[in-house]
N, C-alpha and C positions, 0 to 999 in steps of 0.2 A: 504493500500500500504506500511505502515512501522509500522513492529512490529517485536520484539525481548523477547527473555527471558531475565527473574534477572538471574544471573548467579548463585547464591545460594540458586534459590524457582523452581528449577524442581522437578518436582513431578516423585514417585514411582523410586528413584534413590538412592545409596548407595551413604552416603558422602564421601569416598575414589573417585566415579568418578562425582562428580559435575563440578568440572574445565574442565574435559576432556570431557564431555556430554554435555556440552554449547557452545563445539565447533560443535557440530551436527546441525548445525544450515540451510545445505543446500547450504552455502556460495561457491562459484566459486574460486577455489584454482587450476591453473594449472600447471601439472609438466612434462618433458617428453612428449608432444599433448594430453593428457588426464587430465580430471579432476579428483580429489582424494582426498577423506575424509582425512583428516591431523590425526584423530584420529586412524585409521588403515593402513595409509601409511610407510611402513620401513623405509623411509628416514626421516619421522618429529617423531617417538614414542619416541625415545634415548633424545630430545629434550624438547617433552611434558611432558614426566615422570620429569625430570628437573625443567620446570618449574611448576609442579604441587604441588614438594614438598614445593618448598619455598611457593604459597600460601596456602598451608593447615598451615603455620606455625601460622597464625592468628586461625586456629581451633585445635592449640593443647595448651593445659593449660602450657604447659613445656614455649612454647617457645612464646605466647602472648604479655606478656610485653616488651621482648627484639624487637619486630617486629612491634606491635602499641601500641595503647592507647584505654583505654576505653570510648568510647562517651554516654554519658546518656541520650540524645533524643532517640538517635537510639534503647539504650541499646545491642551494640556491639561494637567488638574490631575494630577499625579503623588503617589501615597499614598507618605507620609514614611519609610516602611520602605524605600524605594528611595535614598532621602537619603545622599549620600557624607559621610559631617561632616568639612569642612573644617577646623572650628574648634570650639571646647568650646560656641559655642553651637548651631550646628547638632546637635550631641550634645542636647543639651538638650531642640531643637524635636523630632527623632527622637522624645527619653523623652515629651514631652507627646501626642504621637500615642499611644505603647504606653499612656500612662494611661488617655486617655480611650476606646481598645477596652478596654481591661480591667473600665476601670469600667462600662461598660456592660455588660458579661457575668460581674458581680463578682470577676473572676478566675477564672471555671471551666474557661474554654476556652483551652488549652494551645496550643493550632497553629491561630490564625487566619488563619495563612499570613505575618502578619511578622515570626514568626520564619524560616521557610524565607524570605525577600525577606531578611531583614537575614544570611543567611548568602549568599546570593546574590550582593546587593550587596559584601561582603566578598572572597569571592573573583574577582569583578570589578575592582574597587581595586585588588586585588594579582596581576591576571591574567599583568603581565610578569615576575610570579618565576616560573611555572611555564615560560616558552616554553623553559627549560633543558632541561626534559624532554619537552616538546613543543610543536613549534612553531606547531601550528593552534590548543592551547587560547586562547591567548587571543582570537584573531579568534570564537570559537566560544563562549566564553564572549559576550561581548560582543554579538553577535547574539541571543542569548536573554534577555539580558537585559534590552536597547533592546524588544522586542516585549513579556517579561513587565510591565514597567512600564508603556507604554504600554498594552497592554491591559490591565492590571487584573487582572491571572491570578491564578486561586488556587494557592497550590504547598503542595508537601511536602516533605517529607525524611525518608527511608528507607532506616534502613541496615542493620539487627541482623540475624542471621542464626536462624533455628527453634532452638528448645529441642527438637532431636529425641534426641540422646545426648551429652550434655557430658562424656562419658567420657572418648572417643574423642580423642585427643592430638595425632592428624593430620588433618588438614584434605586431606587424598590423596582420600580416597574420594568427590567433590563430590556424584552421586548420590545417596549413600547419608544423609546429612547434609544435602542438599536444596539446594543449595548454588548459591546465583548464576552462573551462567557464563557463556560464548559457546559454540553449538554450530554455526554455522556464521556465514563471512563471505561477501559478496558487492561487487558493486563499489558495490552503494547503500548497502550497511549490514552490519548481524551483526544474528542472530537469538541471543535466549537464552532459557535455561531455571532453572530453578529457583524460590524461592521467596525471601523476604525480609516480616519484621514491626518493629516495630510500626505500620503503616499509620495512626495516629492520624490522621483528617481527610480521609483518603484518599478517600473517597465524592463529597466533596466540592470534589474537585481537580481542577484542568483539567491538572496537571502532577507529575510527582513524578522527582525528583532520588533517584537510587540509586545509593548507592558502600558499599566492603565499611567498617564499623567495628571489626573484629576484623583482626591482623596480618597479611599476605599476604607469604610468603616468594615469591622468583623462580621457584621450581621449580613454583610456584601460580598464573603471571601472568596465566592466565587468567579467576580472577575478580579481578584487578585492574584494574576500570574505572568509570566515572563514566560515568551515563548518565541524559538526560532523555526519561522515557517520557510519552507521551501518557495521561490516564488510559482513552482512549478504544478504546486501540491491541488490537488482534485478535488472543488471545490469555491480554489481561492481565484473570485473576478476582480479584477483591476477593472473602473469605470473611467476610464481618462474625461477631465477637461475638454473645453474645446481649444485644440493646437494651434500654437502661435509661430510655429514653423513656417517659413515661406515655401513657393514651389521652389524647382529648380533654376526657374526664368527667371524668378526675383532675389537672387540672391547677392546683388550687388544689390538691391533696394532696399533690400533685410540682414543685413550681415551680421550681426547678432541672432537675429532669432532663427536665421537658418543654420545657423548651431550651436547652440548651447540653450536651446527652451526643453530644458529636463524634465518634463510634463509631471502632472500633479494628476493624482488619484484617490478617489477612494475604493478602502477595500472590504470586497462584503465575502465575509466567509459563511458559507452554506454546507455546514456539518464537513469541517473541515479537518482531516487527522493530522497528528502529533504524535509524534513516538515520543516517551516520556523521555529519553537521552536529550530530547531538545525542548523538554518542559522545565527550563532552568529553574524557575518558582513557580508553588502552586498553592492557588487559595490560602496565601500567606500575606497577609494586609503588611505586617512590620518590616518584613524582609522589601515587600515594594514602595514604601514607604523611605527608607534607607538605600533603594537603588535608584531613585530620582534624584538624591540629594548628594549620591557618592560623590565625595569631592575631588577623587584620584578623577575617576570619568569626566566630572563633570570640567576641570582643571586641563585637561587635553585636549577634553572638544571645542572650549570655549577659545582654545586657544590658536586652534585653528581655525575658529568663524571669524576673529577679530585681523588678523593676518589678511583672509580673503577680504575683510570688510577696507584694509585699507589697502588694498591693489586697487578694486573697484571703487573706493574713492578718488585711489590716483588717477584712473580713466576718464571718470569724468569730471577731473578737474584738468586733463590733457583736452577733453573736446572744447568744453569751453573757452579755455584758452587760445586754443585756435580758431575757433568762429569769432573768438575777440577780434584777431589777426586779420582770419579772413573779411569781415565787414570793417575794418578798419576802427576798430571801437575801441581797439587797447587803449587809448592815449585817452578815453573821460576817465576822471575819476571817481565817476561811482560804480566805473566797471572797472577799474583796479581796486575797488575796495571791495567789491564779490569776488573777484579773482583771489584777492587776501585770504578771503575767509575760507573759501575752499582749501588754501595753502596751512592755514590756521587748522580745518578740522582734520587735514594730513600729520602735520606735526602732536597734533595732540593724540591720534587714535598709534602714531608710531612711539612717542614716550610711553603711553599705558603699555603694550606690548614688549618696549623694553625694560620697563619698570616692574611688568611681573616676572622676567626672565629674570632679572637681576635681584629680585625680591625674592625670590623661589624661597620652596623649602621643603624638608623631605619628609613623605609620611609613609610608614612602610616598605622604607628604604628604594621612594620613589621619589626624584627630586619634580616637583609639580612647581608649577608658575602660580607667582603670587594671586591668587581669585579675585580678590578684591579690586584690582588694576582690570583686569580683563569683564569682570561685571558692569564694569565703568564703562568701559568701552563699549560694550556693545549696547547698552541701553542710548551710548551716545549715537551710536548708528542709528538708532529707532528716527532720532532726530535730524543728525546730518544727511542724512541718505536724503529726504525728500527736499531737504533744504537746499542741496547738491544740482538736483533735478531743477529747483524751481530757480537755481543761478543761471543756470542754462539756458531754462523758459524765456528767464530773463533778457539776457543779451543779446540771445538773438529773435527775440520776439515776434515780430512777421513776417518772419523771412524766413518761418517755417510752413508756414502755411501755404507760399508759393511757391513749392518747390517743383521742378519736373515731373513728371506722374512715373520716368523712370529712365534710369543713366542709358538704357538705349533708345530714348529720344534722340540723343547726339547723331545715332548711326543714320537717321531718319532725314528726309526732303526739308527738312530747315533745322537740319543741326546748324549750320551757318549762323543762322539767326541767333537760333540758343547760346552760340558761343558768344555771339554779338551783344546779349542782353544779361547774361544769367552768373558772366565771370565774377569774380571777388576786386581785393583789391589788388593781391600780387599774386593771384589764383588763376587758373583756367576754371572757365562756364564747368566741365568735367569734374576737377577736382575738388570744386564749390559745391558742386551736387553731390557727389559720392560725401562730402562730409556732412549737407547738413541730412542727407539721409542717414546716416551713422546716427548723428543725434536723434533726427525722428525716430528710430526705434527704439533706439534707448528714452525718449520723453513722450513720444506721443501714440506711439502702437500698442496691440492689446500685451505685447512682450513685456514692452519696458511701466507698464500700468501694470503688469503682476507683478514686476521687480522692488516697484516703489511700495505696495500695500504689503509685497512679503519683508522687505525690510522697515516697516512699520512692526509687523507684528510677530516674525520667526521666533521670537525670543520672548513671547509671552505679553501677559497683560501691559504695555511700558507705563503706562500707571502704576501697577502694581508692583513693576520691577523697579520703579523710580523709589514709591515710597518705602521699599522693603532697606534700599540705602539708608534710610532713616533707620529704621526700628534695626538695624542690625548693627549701627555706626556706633561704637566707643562714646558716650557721649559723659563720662565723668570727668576728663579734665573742663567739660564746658561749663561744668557747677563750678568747679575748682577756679575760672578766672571770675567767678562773678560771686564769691563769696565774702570776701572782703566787703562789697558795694552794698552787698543786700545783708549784712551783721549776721551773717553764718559762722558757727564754729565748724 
């Protein structure tokens, strides 16, 4: 009932398509009322070729070192997102891995899977605090983890539960609320049902890790578990979004979203098996309670979202700046004081980054980046990111709205013209178009409108992660300066 291939022992396969032939798997992907192989579908290829070069980067001699390390059990190269950092510099080598995927996808792709491997990795590390509450997790951890590394596996992480009525104050009714559960056990495994979002990446997963992210009282323990599903497993429908992929003809009009729209899903599991080997917790409220909060895990991942978060601010604080150039606007200065502040929220999001690197400290002989720095950061994302977007809006204002309808206009019976009308200031008509279309996707396509809502919210309520800065901050030496004033002893 559960079987999967290694993603790099298929047989009679050319190594150029092993990534992309592991996704063959039969898995329930649907798009549009139809189901659709993701490896021959136009709306996920622009994306798969994407993510397929970054993993072949562990199979090319060039670029190995830069991307992992060598493990000598295995005798292969290991991607650095598996990396335990012993010591601030293995931290280090970890951050220069997440750069260099990032930069090569300018920041746009969120779940390349090293964040799911560095939450992974995390709770691995710290597998023997859980055996208090159960004694198999860690043997169980640990076997999945030795295999995802080894093979190369794409993962996920999924946990939020449907926006079906947020009214509703109890979480009693699982059914009705769509709600993760177990509906039966057996002696190989539990079947479950329900549903669980936001599947970011999901399509393109060989695995996906599901535990509840919302509270689980005792009286509820049955959706309190931890579980690695196959994405392959019978059963499990991925409901894709609608795709913000371009065709093949528009991909100079769309050059972002024709590759790197990591499509968004939810997933409805319909009596879905589990072999208990991948029921990492079960109907255990304290133990899931305690793996939301791991701070090994939580410490790795965050530290690789804040990394991507400041590539993807440097991008678009590179477009802007040249549509400065291009429309000749550099030289006002209320457009070098937006250009500032995007320069302002670069330096600030790279001091937190190195300020928890160099704050670190070790918990179970794990040297993790200072939390507090990196929590900073990304709730400042919440903010910067749309702020970013709306410097852009800014500067180049209407001169997005009339742009070519598409760079092969030019080739067409009054390119002449276009060139005549549509140049910059030290730009050709061409290279004025190809960039403020760059921008339009990143500000005004349905791409770059998920990009700006998901970096609003990836990271949770930022209300609530704003004010948690409060109630978690140190705040006795701030009695300590105002005692004197107010006749406190």
């Amino acid at each position: 009932m559960y079987a999967h291939h290694s993603v790099f022992t298929i047989a009679n396969e050319g190594k150029d398509d092993m990534f992309k032939n592991s996704l063959k798997d039969g898995r329930s992907v649907w798009l549009n009322g139809r189901q659709v192989d993701i490896t021959q579908d136009p709306h996920f290829v622009g994306t798969l070729q994407t993510i397929e070069s970054l993993f072949y980067m562990l199979e090319n001699d060039q670029e190995q070192k830069e991307i992992g390390y060598f493990d000598k059990e295995y005798q292969c190269w290991i991607h650095k997102s598996f990396l335990i950092p012993r010591s601030k510099d293995d931290l280090i080598e970890r951050r220069k891995t997440f750069q260099l995927w990032t930069k090569e996808t300018d920041g746009m792709m969120s779940r390349l899977s090293d964040y799911a491997r560095s939450r992974l990795t995390g709770w691995y590390a710290n597998r023997e605090f859980y055996r208090q509450y159960d004694q198999e997790f860690p043997e169980k951890i640990s076997s999945y983890f030795h295999k995802a590394r080894k093979e190369n596996r794409f993962i996920s992480v999924v946990q939020r539960d449907l926006q079906i009525d947020r009214s509703i104050k109890s979480i009693g009714d699982k059914e009705k609320l769509g709600l993760l559960s177990i509906t039966k056990k057996t002696d190989e495994g539990v079947f479950v049902s329900g549903a669980k979002m936001i599947g970011t990446a999901a399509p393109y997963s060989h695995d996906l890790i599901i535990y509840p992210l919302s509270t689980i009282k005792e009286e509820n323990k049955s959706l309190a578990h931890m579980l690695i599903v196959a994405a392959d497993s019978p059963g499990l429908h991925m409901v894709c979004r609608e795709p913000f992929s371009a065709d093949k003809e528009k991909e100079e009009d769309y050059p972002l979203s024709s590759k790197f729209d990591e499509m968004d899903t939810v997933l409805i599991f319909d009596n879905v098996f589990v072999p208990w080997e991948r029921v990492l917790l079960h109907e255990n409220t304290k133990a899931i309670a305690e793996i939301k909060v791991d701070l090994i895990s939580n410490s790795l991942a965050y530290h690789q979202s804040i990394i991507r978060l400041y590539t993807k601010l440097d991008f678009v604080a590179a477009i802007a700046n040249e549509i400065a150039e291009t429309i000749g606007a550099e030289g006002f200065l209320h457009v070098q004081e937006k250009l500032g502040e995007l320069i302002i929220q670069l330096r600030t999001i790279s001091a937190m980054i190195i300020a928890a690197e160099q704050n670190g400290k070790y918990l179970n002989n794990v040297y993790i980046p200072e939390f507090d720095y990196i929590q900073t950061a990304r709730i400042l994302g919440t903010k910067y990111y749309p702020r970013a977007i709306e410097i852009i809006q800014l500067i180049g204002s209407g001169g997005f709205i009339q742009i070519p309808s598409s760079v092969n206009d030019f080739d067409s019976s009054i390119g002449t013209l276009l060139q005549k009308y549509f140049h910059g200031k030290n730009t050709s008509a061409l290279e004025r178009t190809k960039l403020f279309k760059l921008a339009w996707d990143l500000i005004g396509s349905p791409f770059g409108s998920r990009h700006e809502l998901y970096e609003r919210f990836y990271s949770g309520d930022p209300i609530l992660q704003t004010a948690d800065q409060w109630k978690r901050y140190d705040k006795k030496h701030w009695k300590e300066y105002l005692a004197s004033y107010l006749n406190r002893e």
